[in-house]
Structures are given as C-alpha cells and as structure tokens.
Backbone atoms as SQL, in Angstrom:
CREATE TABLE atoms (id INTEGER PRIMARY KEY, chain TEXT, resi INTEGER, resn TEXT, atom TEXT, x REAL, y REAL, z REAL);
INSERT INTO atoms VALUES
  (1, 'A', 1, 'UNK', 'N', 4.333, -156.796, -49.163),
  (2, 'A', 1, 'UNK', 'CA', 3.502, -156.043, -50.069),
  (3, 'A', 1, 'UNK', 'C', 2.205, -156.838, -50.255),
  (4, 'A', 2, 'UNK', 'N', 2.299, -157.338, -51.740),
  (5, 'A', 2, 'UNK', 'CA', 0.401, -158.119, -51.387),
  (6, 'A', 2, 'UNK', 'C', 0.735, -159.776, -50.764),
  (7, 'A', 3, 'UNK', 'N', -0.012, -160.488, -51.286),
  (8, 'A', 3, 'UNK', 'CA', 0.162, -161.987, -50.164),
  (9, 'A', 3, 'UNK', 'C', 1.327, -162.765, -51.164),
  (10, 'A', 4, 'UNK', 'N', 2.193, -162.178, -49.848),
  (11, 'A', 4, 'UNK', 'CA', 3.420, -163.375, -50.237),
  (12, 'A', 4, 'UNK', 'C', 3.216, -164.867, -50.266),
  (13, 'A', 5, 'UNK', 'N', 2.535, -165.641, -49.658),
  (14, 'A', 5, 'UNK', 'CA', 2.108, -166.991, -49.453),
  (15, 'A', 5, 'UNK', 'C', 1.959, -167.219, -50.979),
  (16, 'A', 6, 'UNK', 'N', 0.812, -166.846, -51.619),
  (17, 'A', 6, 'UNK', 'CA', 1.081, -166.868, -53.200),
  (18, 'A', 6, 'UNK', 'C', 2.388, -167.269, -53.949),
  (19, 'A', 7, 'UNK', 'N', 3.114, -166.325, -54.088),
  (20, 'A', 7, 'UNK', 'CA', 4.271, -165.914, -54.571),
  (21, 'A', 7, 'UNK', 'C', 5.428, -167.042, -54.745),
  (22, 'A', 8, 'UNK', 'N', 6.100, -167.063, -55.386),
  (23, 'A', 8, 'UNK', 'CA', 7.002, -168.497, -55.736),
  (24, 'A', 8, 'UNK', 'C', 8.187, -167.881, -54.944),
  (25, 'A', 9, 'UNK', 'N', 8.432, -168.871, -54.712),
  (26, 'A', 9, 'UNK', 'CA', 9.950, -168.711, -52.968),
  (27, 'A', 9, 'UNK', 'C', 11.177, -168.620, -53.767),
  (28, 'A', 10, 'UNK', 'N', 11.384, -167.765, -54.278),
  (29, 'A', 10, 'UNK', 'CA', 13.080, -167.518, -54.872),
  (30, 'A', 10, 'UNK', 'C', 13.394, -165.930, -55.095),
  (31, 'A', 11, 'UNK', 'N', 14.492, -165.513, -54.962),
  (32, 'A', 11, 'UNK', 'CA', 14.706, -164.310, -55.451),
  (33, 'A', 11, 'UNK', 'C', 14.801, -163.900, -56.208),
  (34, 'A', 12, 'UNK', 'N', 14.710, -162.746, -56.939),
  (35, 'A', 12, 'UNK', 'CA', 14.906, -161.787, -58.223),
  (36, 'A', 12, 'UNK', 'C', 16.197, -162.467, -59.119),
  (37, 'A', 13, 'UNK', 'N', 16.270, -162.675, -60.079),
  (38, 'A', 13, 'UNK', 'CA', 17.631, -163.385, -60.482),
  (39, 'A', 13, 'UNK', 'C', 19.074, -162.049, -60.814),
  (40, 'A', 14, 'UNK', 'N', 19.979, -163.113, -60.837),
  (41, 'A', 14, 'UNK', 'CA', 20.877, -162.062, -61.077),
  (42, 'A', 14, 'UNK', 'C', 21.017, -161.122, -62.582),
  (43, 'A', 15, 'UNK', 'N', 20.979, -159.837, -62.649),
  (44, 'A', 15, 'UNK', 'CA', 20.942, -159.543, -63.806),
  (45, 'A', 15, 'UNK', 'C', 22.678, -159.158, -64.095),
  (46, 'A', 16, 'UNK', 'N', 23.163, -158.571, -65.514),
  (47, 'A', 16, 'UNK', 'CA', 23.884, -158.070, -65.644),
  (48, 'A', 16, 'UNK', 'C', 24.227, -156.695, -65.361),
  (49, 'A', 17, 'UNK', 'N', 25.117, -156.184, -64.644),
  (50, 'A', 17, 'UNK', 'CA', 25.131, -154.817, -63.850),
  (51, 'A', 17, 'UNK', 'C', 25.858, -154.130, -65.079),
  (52, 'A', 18, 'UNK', 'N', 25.679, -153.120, -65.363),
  (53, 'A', 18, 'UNK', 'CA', 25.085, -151.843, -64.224),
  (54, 'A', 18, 'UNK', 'C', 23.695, -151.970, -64.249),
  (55, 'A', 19, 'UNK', 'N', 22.524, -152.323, -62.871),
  (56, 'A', 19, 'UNK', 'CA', 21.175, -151.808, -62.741),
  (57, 'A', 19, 'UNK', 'C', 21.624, -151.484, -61.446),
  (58, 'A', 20, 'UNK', 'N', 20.564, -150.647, -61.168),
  (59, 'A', 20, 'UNK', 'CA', 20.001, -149.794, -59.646),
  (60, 'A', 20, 'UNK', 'C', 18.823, -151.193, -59.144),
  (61, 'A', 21, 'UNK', 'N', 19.173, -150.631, -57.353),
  (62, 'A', 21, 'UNK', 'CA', 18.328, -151.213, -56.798),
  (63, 'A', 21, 'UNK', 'C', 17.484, -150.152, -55.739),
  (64, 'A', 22, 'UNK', 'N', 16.698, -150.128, -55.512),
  (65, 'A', 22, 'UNK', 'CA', 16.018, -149.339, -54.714),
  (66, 'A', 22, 'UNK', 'C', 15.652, -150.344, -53.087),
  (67, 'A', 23, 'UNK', 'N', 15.997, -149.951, -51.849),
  (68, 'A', 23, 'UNK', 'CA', 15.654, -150.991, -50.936),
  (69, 'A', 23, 'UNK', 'C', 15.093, -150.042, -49.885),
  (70, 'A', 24, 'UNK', 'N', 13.928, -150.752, -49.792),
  (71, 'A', 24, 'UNK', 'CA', 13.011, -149.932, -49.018),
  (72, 'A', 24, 'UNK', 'C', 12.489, -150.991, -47.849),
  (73, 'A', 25, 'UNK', 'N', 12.471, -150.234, -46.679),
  (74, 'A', 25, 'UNK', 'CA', 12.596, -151.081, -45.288),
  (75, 'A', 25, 'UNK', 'C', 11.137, -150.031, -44.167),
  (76, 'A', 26, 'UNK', 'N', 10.807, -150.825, -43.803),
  (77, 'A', 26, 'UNK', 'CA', 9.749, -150.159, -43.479),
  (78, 'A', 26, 'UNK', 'C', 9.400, -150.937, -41.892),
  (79, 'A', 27, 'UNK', 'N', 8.513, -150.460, -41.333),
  (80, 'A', 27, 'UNK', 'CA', 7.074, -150.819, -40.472),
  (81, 'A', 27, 'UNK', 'C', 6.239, -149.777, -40.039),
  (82, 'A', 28, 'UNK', 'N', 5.368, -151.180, -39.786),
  (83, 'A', 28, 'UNK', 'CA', 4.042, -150.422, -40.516),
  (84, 'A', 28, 'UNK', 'C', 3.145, -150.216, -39.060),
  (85, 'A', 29, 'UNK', 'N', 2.428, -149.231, -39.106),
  (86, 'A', 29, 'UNK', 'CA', 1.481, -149.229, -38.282),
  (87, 'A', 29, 'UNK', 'C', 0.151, -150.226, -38.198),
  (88, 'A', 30, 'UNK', 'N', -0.401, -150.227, -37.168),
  (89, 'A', 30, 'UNK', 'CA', -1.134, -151.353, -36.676),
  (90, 'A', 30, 'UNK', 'C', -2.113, -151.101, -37.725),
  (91, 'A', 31, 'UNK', 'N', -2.935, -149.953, -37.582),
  (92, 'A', 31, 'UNK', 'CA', -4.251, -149.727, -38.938),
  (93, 'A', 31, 'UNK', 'C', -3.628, -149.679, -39.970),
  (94, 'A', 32, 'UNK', 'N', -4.023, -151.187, -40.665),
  (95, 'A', 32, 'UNK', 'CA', -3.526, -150.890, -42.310),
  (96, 'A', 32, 'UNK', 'C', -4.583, -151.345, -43.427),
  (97, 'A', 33, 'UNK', 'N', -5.671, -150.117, -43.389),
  (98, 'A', 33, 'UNK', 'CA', -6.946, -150.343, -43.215),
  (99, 'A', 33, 'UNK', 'C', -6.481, -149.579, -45.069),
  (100, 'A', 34, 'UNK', 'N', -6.696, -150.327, -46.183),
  (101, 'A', 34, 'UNK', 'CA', -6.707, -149.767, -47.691),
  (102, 'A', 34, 'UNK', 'C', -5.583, -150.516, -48.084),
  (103, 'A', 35, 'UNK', 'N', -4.238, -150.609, -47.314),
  (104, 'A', 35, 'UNK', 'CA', -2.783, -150.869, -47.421),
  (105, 'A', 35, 'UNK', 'C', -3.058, -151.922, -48.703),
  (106, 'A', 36, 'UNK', 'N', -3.456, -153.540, -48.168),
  (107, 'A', 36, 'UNK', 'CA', -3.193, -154.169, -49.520),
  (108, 'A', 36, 'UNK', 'C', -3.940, -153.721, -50.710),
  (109, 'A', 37, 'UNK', 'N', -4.448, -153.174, -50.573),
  (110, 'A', 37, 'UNK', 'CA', -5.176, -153.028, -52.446),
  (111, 'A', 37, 'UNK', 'C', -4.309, -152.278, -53.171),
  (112, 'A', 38, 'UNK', 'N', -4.075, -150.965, -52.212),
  (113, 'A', 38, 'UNK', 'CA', -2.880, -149.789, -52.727),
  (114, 'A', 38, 'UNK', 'C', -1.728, -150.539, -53.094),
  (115, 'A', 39, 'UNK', 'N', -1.230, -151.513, -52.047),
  (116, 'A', 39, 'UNK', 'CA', 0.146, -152.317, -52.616),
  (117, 'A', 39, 'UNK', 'C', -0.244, -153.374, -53.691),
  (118, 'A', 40, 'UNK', 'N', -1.458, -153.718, -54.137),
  (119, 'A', 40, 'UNK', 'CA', -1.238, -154.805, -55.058),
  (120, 'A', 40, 'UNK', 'C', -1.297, -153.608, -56.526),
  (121, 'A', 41, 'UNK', 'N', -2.029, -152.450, -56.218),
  (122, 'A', 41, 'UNK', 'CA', -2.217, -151.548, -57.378),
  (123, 'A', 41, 'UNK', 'C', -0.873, -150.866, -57.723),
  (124, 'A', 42, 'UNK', 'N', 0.101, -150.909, -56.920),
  (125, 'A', 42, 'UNK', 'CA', 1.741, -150.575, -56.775),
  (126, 'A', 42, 'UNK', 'C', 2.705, -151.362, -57.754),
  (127, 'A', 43, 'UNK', 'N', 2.146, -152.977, -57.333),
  (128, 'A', 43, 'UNK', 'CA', 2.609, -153.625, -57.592),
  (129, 'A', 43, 'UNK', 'C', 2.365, -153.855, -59.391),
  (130, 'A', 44, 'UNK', 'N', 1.259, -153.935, -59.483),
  (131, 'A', 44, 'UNK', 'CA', 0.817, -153.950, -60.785),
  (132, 'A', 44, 'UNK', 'C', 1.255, -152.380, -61.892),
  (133, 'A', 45, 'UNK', 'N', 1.285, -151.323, -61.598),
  (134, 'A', 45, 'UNK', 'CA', 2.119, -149.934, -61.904),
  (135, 'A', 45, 'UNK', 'C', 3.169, -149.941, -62.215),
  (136, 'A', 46, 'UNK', 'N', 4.287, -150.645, -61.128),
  (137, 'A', 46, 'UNK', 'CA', 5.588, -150.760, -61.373),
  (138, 'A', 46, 'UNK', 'C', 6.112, -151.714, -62.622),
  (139, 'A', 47, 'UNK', 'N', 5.367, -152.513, -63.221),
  (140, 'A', 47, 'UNK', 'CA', 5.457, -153.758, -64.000),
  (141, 'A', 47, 'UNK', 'C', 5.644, -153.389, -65.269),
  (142, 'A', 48, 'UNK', 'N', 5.012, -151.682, -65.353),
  (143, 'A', 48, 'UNK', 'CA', 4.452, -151.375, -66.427),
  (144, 'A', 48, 'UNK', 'C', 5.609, -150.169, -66.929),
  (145, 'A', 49, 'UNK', 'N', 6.477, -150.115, -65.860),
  (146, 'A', 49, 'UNK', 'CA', 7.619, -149.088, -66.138),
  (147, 'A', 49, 'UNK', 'C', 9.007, -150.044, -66.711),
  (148, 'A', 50, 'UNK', 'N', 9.423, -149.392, -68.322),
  (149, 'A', 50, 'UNK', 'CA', 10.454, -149.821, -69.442),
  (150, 'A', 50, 'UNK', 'C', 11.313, -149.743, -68.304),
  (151, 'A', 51, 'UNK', 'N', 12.542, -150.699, -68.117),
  (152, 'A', 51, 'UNK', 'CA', 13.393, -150.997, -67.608),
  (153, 'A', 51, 'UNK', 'C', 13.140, -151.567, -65.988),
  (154, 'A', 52, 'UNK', 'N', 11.965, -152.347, -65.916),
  (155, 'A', 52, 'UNK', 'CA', 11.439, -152.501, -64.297),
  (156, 'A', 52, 'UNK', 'C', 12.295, -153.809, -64.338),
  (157, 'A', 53, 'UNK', 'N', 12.944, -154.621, -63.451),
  (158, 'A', 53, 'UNK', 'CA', 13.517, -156.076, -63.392),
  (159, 'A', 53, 'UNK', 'C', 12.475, -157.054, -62.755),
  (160, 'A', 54, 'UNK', 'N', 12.101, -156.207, -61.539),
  (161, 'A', 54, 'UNK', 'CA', 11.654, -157.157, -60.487),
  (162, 'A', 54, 'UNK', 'C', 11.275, -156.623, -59.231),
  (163, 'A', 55, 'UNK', 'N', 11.114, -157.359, -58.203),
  (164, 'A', 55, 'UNK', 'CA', 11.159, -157.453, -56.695),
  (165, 'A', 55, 'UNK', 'C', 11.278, -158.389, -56.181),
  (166, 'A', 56, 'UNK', 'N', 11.777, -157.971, -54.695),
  (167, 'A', 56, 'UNK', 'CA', 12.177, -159.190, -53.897),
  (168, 'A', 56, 'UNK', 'C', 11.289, -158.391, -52.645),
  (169, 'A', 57, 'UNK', 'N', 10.363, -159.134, -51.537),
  (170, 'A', 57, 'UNK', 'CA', 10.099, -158.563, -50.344),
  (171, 'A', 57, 'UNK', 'C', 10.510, -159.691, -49.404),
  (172, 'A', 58, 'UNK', 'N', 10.619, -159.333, -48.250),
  (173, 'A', 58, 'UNK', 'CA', 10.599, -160.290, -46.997),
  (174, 'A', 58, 'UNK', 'C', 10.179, -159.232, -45.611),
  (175, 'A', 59, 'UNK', 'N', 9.440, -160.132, -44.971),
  (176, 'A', 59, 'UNK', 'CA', 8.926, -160.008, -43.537),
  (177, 'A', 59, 'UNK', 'C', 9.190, -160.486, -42.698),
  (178, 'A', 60, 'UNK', 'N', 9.621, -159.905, -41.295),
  (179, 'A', 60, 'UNK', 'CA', 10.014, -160.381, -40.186),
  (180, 'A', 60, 'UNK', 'C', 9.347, -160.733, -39.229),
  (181, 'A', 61, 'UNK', 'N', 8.984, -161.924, -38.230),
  (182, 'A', 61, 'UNK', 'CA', 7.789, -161.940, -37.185),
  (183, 'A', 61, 'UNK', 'C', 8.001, -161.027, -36.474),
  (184, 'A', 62, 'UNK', 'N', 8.898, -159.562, -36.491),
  (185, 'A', 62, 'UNK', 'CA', 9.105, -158.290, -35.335),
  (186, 'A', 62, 'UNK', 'C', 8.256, -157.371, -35.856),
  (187, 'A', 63, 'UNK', 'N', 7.750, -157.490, -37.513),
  (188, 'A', 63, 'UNK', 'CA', 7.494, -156.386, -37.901),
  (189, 'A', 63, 'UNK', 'C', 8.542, -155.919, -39.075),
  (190, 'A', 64, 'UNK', 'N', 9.799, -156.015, -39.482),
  (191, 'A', 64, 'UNK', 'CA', 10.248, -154.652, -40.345),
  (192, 'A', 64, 'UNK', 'C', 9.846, -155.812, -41.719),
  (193, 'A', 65, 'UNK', 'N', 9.418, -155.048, -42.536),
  (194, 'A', 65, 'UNK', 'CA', 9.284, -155.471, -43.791),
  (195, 'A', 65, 'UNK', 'C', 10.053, -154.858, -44.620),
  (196, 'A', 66, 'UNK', 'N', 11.213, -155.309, -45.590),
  (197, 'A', 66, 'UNK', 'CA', 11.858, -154.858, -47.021),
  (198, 'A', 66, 'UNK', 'C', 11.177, -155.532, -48.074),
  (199, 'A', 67, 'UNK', 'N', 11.502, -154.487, -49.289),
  (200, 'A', 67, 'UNK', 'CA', 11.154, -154.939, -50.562),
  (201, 'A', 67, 'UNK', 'C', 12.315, -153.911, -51.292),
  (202, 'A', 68, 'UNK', 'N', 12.793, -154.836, -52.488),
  (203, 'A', 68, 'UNK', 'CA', 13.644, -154.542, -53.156),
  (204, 'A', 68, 'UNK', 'C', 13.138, -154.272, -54.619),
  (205, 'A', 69, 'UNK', 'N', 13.518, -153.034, -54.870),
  (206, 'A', 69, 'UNK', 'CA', 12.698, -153.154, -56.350),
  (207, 'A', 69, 'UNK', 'C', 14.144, -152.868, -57.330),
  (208, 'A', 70, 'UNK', 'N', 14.398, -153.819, -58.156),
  (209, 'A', 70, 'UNK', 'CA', 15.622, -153.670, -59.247),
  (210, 'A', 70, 'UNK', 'C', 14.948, -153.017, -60.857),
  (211, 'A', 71, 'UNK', 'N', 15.833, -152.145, -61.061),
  (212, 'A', 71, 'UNK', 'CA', 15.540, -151.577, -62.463),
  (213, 'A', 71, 'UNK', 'C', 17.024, -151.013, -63.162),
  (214, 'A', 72, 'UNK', 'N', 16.809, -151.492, -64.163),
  (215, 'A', 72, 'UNK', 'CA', 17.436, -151.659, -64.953),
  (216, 'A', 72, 'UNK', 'C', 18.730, -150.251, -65.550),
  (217, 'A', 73, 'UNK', 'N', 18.137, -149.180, -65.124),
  (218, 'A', 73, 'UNK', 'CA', 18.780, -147.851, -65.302),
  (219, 'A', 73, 'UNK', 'C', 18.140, -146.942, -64.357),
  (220, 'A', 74, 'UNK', 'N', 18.681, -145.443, -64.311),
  (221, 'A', 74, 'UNK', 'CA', 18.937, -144.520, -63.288),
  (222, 'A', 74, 'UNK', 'C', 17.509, -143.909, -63.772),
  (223, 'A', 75, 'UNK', 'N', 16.648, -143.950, -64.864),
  (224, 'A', 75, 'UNK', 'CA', 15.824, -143.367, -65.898),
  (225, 'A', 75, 'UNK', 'C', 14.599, -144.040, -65.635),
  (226, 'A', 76, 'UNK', 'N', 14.643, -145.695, -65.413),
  (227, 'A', 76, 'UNK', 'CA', 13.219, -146.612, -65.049),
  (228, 'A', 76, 'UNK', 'C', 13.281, -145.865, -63.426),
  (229, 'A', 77, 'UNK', 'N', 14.077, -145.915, -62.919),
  (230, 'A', 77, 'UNK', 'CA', 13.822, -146.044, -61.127),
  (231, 'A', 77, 'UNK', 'C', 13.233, -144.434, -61.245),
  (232, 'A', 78, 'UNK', 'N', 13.620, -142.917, -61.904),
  (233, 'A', 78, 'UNK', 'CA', 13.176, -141.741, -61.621),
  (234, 'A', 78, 'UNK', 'C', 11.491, -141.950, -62.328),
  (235, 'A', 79, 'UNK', 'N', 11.644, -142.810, -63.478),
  (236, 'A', 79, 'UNK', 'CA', 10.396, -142.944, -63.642),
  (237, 'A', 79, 'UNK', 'C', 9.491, -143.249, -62.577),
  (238, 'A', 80, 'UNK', 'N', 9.541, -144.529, -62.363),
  (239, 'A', 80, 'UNK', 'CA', 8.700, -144.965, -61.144),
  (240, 'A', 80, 'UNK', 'C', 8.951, -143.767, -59.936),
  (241, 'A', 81, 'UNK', 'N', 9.973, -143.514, -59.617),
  (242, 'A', 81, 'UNK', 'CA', 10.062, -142.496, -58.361),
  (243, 'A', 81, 'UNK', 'C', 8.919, -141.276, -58.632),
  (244, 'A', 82, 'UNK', 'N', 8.848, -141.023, -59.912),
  (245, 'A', 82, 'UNK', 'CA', 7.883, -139.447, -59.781),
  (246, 'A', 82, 'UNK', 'C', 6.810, -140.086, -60.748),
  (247, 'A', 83, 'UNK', 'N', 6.516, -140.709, -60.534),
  (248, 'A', 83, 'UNK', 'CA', 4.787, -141.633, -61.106),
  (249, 'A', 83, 'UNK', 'C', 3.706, -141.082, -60.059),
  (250, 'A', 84, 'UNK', 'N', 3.025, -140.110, -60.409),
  (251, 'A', 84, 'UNK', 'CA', 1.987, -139.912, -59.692),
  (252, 'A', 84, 'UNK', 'C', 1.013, -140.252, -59.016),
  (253, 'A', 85, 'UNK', 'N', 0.318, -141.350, -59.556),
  (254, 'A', 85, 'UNK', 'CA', -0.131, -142.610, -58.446),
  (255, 'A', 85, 'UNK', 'C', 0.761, -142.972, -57.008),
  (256, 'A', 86, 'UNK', 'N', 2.176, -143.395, -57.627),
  (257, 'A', 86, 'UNK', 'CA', 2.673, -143.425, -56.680),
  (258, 'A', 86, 'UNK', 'C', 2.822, -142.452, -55.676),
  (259, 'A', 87, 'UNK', 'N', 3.634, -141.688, -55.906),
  (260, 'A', 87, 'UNK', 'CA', 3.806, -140.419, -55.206),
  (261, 'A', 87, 'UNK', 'C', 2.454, -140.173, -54.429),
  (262, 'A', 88, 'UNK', 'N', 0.769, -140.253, -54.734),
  (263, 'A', 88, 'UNK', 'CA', 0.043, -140.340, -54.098),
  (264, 'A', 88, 'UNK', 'C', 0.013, -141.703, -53.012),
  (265, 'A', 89, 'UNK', 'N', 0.043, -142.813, -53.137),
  (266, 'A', 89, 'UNK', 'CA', 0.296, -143.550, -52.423),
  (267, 'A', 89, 'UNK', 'C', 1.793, -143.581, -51.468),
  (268, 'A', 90, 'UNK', 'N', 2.739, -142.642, -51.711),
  (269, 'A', 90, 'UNK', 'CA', 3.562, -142.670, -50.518),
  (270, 'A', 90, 'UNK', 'C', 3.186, -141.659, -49.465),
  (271, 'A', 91, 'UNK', 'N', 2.375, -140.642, -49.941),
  (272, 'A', 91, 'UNK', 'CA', 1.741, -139.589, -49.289),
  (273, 'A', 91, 'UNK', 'C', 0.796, -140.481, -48.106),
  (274, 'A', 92, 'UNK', 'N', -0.262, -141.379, -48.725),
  (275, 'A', 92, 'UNK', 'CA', -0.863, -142.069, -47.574),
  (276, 'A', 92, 'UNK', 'C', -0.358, -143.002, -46.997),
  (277, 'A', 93, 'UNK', 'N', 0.873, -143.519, -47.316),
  (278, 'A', 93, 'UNK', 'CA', 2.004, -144.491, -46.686),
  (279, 'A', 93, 'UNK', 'C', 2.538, -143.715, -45.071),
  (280, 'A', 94, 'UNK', 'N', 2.817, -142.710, -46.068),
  (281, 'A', 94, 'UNK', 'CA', 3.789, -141.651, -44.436),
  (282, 'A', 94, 'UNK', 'C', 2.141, -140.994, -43.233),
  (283, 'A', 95, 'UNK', 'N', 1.364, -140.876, -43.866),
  (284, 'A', 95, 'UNK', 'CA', -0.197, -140.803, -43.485),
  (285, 'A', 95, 'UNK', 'C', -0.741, -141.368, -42.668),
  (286, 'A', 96, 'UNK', 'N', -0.886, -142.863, -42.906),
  (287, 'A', 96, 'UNK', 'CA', -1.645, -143.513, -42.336),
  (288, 'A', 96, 'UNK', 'C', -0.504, -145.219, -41.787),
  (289, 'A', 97, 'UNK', 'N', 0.260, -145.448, -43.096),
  (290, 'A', 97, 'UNK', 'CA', 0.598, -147.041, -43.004),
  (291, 'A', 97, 'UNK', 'C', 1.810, -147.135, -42.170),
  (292, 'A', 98, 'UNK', 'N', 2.707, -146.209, -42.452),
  (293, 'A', 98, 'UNK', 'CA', 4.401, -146.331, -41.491),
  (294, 'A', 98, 'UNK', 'C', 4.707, -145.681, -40.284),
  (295, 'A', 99, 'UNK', 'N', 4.749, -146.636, -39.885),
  (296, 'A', 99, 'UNK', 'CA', 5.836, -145.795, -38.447),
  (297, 'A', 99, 'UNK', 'C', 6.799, -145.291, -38.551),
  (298, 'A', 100, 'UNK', 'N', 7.729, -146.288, -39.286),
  (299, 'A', 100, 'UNK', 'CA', 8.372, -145.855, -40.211),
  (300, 'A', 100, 'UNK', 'C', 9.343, -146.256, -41.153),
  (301, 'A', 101, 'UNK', 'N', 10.492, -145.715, -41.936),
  (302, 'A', 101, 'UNK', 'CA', 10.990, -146.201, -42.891),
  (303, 'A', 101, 'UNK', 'C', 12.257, -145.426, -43.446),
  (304, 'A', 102, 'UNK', 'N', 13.141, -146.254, -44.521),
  (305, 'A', 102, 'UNK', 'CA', 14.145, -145.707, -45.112),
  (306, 'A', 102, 'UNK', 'C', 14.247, -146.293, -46.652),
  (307, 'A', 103, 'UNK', 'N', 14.795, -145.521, -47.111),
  (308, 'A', 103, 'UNK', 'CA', 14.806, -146.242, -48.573),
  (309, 'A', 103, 'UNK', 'C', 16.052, -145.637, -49.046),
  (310, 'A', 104, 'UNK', 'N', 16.786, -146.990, -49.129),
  (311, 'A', 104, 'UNK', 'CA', 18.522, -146.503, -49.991),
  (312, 'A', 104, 'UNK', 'C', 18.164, -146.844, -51.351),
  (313, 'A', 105, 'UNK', 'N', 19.113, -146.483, -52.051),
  (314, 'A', 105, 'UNK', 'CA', 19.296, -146.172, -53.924),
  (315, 'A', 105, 'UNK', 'C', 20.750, -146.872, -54.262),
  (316, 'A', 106, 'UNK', 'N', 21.099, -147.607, -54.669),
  (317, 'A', 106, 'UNK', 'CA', 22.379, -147.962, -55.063),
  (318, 'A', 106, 'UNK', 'C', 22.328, -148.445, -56.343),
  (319, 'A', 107, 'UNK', 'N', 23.351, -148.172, -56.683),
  (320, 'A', 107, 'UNK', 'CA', 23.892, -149.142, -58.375),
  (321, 'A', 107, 'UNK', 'C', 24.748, -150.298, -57.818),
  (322, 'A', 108, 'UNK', 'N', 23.881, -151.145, -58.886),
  (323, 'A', 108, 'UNK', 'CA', 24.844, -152.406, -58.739),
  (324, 'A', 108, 'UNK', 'C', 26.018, -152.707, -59.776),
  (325, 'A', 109, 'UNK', 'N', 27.162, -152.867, -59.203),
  (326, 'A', 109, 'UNK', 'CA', 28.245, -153.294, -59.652),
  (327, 'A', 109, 'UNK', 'C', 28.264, -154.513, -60.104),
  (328, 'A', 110, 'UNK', 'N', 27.981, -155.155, -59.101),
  (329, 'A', 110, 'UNK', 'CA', 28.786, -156.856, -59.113),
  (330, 'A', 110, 'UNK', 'C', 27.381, -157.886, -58.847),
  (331, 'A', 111, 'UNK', 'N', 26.974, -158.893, -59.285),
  (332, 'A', 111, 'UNK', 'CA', 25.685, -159.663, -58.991),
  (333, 'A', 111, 'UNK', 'C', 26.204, -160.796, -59.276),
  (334, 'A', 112, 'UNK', 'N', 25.681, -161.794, -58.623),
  (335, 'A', 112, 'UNK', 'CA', 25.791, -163.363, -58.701),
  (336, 'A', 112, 'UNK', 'C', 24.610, -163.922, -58.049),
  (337, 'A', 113, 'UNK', 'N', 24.571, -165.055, -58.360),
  (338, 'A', 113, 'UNK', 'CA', 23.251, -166.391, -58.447),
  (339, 'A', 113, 'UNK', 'C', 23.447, -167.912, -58.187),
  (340, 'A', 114, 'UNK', 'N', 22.924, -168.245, -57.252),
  (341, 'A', 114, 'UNK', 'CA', 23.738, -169.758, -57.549),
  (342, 'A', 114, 'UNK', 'C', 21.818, -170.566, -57.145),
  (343, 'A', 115, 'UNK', 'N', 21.444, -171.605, -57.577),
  (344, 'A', 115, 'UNK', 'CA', 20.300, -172.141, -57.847),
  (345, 'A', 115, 'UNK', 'C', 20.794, -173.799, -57.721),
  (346, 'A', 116, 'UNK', 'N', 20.309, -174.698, -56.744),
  (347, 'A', 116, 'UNK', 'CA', 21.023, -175.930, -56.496),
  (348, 'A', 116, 'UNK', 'C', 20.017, -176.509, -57.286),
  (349, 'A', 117, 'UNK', 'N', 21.112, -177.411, -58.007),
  (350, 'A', 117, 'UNK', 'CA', 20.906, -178.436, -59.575),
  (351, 'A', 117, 'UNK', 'C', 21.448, -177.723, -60.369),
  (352, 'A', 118, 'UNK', 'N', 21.596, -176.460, -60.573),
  (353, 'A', 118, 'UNK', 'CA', 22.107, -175.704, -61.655),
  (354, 'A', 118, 'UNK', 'C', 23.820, -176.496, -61.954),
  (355, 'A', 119, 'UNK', 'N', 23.807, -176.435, -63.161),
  (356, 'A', 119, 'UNK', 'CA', 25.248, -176.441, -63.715),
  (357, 'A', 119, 'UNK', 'C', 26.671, -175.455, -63.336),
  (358, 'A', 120, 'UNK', 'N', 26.246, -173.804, -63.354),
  (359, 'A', 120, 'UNK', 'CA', 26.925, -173.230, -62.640),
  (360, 'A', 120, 'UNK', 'C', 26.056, -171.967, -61.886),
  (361, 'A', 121, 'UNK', 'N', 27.168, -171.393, -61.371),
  (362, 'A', 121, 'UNK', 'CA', 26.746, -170.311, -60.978),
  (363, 'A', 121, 'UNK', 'C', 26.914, -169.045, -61.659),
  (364, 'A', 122, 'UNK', 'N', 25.733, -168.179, -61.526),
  (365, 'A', 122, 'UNK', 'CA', 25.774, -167.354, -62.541),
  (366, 'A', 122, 'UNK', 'C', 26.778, -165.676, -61.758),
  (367, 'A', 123, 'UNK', 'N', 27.891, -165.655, -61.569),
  (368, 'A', 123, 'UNK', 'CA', 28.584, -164.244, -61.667),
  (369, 'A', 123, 'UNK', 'C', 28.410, -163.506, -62.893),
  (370, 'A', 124, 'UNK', 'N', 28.053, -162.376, -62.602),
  (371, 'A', 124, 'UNK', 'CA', 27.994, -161.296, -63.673),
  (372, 'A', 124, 'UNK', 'C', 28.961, -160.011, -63.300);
C-alpha cells in the first residue's frame, strides 16, 4: 500500500476474537500512475472507521501483494466496505491498477501472539 520501508516491521497484534479480517491479495499492473496517493488516502479513511484494528501488508519480489485489514465487528468492515470514497477507488483499482485480485472475509475465532523477550505468549 503506501511505503512500507517507513513502517515499523511487526504485525497487527493479537486481538481478542470475535473480529473479522478482510484479506485482500492482489497484482498490480505495470501503470500505477495515481496508485500511491489513492492508497495513502485509503489508508488514512480506514483509520477513521469505529471498530478499525489495523493492517498488516506484505510484498513479494513476483509481484502479489496482500494486505490484511482487521476490524473489530461485521458493522466496522460493511462500513468501510460501502464508504464511498472507497468504493470509488476500487472502481479505479479494477480500472486501471489490478490485473488482478481476490478478497476473502473471515471471522476470527482463535488469535495468538508471541513477541521474543516477552514474558508470555499472548493466546486469546
């Protein structure tokens, strides 16, 4: 999404379940001529939706890029899902940026964490 290099190297922590995760897997076409501004303006949108947790992204040197977006109930994720900004920006996603993509929806059951130095590990 915007410049991971930035970004502090750890994952989303474990929350207490029940939250939804949304995992969206993508690649992208070669012209990605607007792409980061739209994704940092994404990024900054989603932050702003009651029950948002987080994200996690990673990139592959092949190309597929995921990003995981966790929220907290079935109610934050439809929020963000029908946010109109957005919804305009997936319109120029399928448009111009992806070759292509999938995006699964799951509830999480079961989450755990483990962080070396930590005392324990966090199962939830």
């Amino acid at each position: 999404m915007s410049n991971h290099q930035e970004a502090p190297v750890a994952p989303v922590e474990a929350f207490e379940p029940p939250y939804y995760v949304a995992v969206f897997s993508t690649v992208r076409t070669a012209d990605q001529s607007g792409y980061a501004e739209t994704n940092a303006r994404m990024e900054d949108l989603v932050k702003d939706i009651p029950g948002y947790l987080g994200m996690d992204h990673a990139q592959t040197p092949g190309g597929l890029g995921i990003t995981v977006g966790y929220f907290r109930d079935a109610d934050a994720l439809a929020q963000w899902r029908t946010d109109a900004e957005h919804r305009e920006a997936q319109k120029r996603g399928r448009a111009e940026w992806y070759e292509s993509y999938t995006l699964h929806v799951a509830k999480v059951e079961r989450s755990h964490g483990f962080t070396r130095g930590s005392t324990a590990d966090t199962a939830r």
